[in-house]
DOMAR-219213 format. One record per residue (C-alpha): residue number from 0; x, y, z. Coordinates in steps of 0.1 Angstrom, whole numbers, always signed. Last residue first. Example, Ala and Ser with C-alpha at 12.3 -4.5 7.8 and 13.67 -1.06 7.14 Angstrom:
DOMAR-219213
+------+-------+-------+-------+
: resi :    xx :    yy :    zz :
+------+-------+-------+-------+
:    1 :  +137 :   -11 :   +71 :
:    0 :  +123 :   -45 :   +78 :
+------+-------+-------+-------+
***
This chain:
DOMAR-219213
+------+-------+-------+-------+
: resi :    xx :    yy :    zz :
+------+-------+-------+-------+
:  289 : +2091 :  +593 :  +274 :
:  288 : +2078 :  +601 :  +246 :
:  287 : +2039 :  +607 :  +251 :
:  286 : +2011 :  +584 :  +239 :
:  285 : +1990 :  +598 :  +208 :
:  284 : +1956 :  +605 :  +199 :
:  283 : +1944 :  +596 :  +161 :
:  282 : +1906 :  +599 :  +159 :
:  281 : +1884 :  +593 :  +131 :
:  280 : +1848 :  +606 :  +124 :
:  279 : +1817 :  +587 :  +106 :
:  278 : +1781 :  +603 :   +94 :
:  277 : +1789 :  +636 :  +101 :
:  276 : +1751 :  +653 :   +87 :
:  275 : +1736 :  +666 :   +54 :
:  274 : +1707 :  +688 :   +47 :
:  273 : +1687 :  +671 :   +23 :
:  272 : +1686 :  +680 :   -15 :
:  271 : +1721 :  +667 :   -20 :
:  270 : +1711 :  +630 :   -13 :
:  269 : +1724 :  +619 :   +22 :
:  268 : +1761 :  +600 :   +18 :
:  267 : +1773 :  +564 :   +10 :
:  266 : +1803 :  +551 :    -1 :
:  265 : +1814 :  +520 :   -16 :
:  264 : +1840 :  +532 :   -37 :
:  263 : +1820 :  +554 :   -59 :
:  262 : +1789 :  +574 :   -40 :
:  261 : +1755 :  +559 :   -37 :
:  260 : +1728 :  +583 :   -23 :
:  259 : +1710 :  +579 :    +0 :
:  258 : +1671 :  +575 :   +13 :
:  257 : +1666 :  +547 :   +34 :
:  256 : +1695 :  +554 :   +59 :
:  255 : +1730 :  +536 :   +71 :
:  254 : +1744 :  +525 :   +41 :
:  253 : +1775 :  +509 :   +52 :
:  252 : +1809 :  +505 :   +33 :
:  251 : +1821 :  +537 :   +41 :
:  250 : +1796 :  +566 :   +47 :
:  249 : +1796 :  +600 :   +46 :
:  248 : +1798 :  +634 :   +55 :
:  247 : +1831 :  +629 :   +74 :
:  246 : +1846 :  +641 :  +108 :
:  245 : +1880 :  +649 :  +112 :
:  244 : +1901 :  +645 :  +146 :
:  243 : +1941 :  +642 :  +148 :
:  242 : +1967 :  +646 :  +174 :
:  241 : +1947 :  +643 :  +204 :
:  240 : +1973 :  +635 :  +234 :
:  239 : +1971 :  +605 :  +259 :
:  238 : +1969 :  +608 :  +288 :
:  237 : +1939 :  +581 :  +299 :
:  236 : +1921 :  +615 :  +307 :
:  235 : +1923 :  +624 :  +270 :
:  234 : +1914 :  +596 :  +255 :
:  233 : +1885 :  +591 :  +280 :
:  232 : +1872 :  +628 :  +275 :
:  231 : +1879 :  +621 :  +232 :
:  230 : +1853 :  +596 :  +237 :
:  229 : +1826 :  +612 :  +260 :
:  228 : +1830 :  +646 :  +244 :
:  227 : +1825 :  +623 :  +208 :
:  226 : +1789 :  +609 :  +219 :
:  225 : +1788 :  +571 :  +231 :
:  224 : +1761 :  +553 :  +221 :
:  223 : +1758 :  +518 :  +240 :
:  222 : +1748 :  +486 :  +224 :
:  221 : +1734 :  +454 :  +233 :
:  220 : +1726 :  +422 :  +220 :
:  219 : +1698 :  +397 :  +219 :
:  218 : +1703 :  +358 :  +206 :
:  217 : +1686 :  +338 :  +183 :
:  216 : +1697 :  +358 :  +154 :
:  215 : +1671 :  +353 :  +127 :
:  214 : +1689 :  +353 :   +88 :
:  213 : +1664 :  +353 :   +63 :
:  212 : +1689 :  +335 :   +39 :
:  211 : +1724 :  +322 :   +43 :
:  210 : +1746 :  +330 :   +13 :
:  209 : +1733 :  +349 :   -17 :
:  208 : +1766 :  +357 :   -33 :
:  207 : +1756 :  +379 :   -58 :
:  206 : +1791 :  +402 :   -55 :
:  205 : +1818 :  +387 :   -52 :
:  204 : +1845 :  +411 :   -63 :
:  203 : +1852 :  +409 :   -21 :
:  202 : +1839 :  +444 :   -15 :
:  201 : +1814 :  +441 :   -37 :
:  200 : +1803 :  +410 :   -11 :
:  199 : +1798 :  +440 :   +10 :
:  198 : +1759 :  +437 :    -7 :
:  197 : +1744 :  +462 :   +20 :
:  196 : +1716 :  +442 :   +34 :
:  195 : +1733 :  +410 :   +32 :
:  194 : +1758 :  +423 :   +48 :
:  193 : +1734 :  +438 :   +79 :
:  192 : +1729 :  +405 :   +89 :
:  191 : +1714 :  +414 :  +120 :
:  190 : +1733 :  +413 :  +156 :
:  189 : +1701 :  +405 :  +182 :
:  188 : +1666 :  +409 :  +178 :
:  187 : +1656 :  +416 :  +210 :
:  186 : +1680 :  +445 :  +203 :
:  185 : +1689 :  +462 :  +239 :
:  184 : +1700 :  +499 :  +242 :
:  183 : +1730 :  +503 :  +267 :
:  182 : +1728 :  +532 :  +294 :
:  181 : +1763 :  +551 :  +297 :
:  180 : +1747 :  +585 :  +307 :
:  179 : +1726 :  +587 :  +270 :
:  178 : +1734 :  +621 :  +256 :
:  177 : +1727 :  +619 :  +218 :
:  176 : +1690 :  +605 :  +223 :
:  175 : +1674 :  +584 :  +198 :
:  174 : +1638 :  +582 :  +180 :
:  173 : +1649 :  +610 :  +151 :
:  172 : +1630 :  +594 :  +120 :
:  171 : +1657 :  +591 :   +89 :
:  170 : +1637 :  +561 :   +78 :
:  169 : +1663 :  +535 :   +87 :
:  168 : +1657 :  +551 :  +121 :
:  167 : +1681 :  +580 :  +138 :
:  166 : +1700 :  +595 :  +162 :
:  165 : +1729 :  +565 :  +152 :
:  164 : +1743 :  +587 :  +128 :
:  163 : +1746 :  +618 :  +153 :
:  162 : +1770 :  +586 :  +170 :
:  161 : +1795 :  +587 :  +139 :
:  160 : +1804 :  +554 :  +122 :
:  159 : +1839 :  +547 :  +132 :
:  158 : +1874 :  +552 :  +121 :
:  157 : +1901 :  +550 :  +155 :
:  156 : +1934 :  +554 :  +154 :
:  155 : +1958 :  +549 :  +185 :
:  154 : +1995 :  +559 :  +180 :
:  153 : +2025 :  +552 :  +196 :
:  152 : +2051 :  +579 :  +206 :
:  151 : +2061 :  +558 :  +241 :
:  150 : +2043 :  +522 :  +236 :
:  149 : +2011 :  +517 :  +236 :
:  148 : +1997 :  +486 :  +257 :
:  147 : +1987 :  +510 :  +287 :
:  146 : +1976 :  +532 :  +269 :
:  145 : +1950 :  +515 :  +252 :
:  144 : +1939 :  +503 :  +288 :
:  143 : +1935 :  +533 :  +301 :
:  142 : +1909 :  +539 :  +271 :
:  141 : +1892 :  +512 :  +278 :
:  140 : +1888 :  +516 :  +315 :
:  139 : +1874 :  +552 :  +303 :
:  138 : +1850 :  +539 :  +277 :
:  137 : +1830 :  +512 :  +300 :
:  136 : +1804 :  +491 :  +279 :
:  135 : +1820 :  +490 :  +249 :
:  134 : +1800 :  +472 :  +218 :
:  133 : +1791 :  +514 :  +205 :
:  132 : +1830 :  +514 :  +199 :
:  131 : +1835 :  +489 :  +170 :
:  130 : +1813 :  +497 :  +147 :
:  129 : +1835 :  +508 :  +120 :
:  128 : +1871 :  +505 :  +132 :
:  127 : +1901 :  +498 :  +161 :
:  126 : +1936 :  +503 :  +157 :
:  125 : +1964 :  +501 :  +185 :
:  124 : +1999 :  +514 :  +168 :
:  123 : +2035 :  +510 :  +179 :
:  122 : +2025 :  +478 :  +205 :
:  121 : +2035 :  +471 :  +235 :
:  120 : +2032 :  +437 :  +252 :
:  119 : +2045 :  +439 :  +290 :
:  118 : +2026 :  +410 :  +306 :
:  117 : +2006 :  +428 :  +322 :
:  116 : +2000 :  +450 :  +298 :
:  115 : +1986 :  +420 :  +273 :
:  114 : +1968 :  +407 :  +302 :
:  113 : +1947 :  +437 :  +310 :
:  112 : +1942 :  +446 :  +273 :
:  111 : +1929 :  +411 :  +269 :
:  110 : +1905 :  +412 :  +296 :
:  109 : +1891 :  +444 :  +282 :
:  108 : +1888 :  +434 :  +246 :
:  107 : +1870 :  +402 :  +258 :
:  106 : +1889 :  +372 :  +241 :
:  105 : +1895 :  +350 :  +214 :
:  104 : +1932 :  +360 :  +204 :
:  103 : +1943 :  +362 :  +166 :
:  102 : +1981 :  +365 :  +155 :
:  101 : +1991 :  +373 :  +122 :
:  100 : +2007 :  +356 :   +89 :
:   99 : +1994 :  +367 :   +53 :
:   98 : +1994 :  +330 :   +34 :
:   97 : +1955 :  +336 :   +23 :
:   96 : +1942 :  +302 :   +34 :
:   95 : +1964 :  +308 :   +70 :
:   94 : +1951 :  +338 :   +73 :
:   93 : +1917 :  +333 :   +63 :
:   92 : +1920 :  +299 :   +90 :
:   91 : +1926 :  +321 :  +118 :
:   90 : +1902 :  +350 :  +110 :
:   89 : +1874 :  +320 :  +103 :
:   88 : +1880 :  +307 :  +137 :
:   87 : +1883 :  +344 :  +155 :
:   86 : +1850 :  +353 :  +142 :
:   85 : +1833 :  +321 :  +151 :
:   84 : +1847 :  +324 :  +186 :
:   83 : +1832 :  +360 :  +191 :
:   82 : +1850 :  +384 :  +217 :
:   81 : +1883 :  +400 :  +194 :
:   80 : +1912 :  +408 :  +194 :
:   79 : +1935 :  +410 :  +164 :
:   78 : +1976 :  +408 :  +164 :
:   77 : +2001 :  +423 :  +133 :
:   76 : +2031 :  +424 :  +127 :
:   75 : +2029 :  +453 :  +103 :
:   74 : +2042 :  +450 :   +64 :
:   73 : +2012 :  +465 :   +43 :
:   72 : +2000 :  +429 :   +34 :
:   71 : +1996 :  +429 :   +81 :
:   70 : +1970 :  +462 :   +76 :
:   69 : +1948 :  +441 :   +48 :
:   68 : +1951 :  +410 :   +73 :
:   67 : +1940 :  +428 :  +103 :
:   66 : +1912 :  +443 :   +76 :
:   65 : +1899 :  +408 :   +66 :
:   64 : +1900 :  +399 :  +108 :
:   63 : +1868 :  +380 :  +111 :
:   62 : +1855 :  +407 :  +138 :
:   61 : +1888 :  +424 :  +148 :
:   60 : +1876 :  +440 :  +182 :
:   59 : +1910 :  +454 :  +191 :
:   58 : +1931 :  +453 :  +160 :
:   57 : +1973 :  +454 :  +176 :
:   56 : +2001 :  +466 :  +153 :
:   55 : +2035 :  +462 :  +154 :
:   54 : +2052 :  +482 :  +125 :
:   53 : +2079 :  +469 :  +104 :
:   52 : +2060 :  +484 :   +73 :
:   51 : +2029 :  +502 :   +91 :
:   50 : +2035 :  +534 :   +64 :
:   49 : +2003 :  +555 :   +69 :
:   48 : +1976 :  +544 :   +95 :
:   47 : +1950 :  +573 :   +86 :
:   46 : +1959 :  +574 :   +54 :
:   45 : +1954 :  +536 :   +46 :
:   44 : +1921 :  +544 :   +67 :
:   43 : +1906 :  +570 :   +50 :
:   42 : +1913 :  +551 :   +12 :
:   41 : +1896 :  +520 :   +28 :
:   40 : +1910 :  +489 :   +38 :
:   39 : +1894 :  +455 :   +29 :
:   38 : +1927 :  +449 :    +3 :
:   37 : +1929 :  +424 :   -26 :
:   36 : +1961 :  +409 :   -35 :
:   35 : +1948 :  +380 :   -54 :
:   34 : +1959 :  +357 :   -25 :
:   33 : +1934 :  +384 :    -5 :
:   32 : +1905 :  +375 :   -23 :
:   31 : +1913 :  +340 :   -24 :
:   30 : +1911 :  +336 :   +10 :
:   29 : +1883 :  +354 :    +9 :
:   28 : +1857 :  +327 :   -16 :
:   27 : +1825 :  +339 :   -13 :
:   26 : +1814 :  +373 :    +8 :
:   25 : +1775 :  +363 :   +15 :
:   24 : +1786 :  +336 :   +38 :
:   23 : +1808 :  +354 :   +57 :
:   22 : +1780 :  +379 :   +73 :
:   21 : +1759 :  +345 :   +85 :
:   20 : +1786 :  +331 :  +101 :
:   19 : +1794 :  +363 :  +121 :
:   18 : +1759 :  +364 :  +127 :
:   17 : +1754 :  +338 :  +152 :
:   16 : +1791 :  +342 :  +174 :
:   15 : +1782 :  +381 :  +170 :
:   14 : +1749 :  +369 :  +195 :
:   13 : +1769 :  +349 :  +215 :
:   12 : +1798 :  +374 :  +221 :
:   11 : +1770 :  +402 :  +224 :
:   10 : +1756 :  +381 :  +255 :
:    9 : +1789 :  +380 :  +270 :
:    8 : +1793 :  +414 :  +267 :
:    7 : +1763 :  +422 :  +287 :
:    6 : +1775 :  +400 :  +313 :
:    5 : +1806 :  +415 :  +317 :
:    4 : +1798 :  +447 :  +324 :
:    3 : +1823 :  +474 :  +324 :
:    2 : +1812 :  +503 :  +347 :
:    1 : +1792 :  +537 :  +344 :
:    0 : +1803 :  +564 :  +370 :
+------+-------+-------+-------+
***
């Protein structure tokens, strides 16, 4: 049975520490973003989450925390996790910059679900999103500790990009395997700036900021691809119930192929003369009332 390895995430902390500065830099000026009432949520998640207001709310592997904020405008109280000090940093001073209050915590998502359930915290909702789950290194201990910090009738949601996406090259060549056993793939070349690539800063009405250029991560990360029997299995066997699952032929926010076709909104999906493929999937599983 795989297990967590700490060392491995402790060389992704270092390498998201790297580009996390690089990713901000092409987004200009957030704080003012959000002051404006903007919103880094997409129409799938909004429905996905539904009405938060008065909700507590806990984003495990946050990144810079532009969607923990979008989720605490709604009306949640809400707390992000995640690894990367430079993420964390920026996600504490965005919130205070923006004047939408939460809670940020620099640690290892699986040391922090330990302590939060040790210490009692429950939350009505636990959210994670969009590349967060191919960073986790041991899916069932995970997924016991999601429900551990649920509380009875709360909800865990999950968005993500969908692991028949990651099959394949920028090309659209097939070089990876579906069924991998729990064996992480190393990039020499660490976290990339993948925002520069796909101009998020439209996200932020910012588009054209250039930001840092011919970005070169000095540090190597590593990913695992989980398929979706292995992450509905550790759902399931942590007890908690599937209540939703929907898979999506495109993309949000991320273009992950050569060859596509741009949709409104920030979406992405194969061009109609190719056949296409689930690019992401959500999950909503739910913690019995006791």
């Amino acid at each position: 049975m795989h297990c967590m390895d700490k060392k491995i995430h402790e060389e992704n902390r270092l390498s998201w520490n790297a580009a996390t500065v690089a990713h901000n830099s092409h987004k200009g000026d957030q704080a003012a973003f959000f002051r404006r009432g903007g919103s880094t949520l997409f129409p799938e998640e909004r429905e996905l989450l539904g009405d938060v207001n008065g909700l507590s709310v806990v984003h495990l592997q946050c990144n810079s925390g532009q969607d923990s904020l979008s989720i605490a405008r709604l009306g949640a109280s809400v707390t992000g996790v995640d690894i990367s000090d430079t993420a964390i940093d920026f996600a504490r001073s965005l919130s205070q910059e923006s004047g939408i209050p939460a809670t940020f915590h620099r640690m290892d998502v699986y040391d922090w679900l330990a302590e939060a359930a040790h210490d009692s915290q429950r939350f009505d909702i636990v959210f994670c999103s969009y590349g967060a789950l191919c960073w986790l290194s041991d899916l069932p201990l995970w997924a016991q500790g999601i429900a551990a910090v649920l509380k009875p009738g709360g909800r865990f949601i999950v968005i993500d990009f969908h692991p028949v996406c990651m099959l394949y090259e920028w090309d659209m060549e097939r070089r990876y395997p579906y069924f991998t056993e729990g064996r992480a793939f190393t990039e020499e070349s660490g976290v990339s700036d993948y925002v520069a690539l796909s101009d998020t800063g439209l996200l932020f009405g910012t588009s054209g900021e250039e930001g840092v250029k011919d970005f070169k991560n000095p540090h190597r990360s590593h990913l695992y691809s989980w398929n979706i029997s292995e992450i509905l299995g550790a759902l399931l066997g942590s007890g908690l119930t599937l209540t939703e699952f929907k898979e999506y032929p495109y993309s949000n926010g991320f273009k992950p192929f050569q060859n596509m076709q741009e949709l409104p909104d920030q979406r992405w999906q194969l061009p109609p003369e190719q056949p296409n493929l689930p690019l992401m999937y959500s999950i909503v599983a739910q913690k019995a009332v006791r």
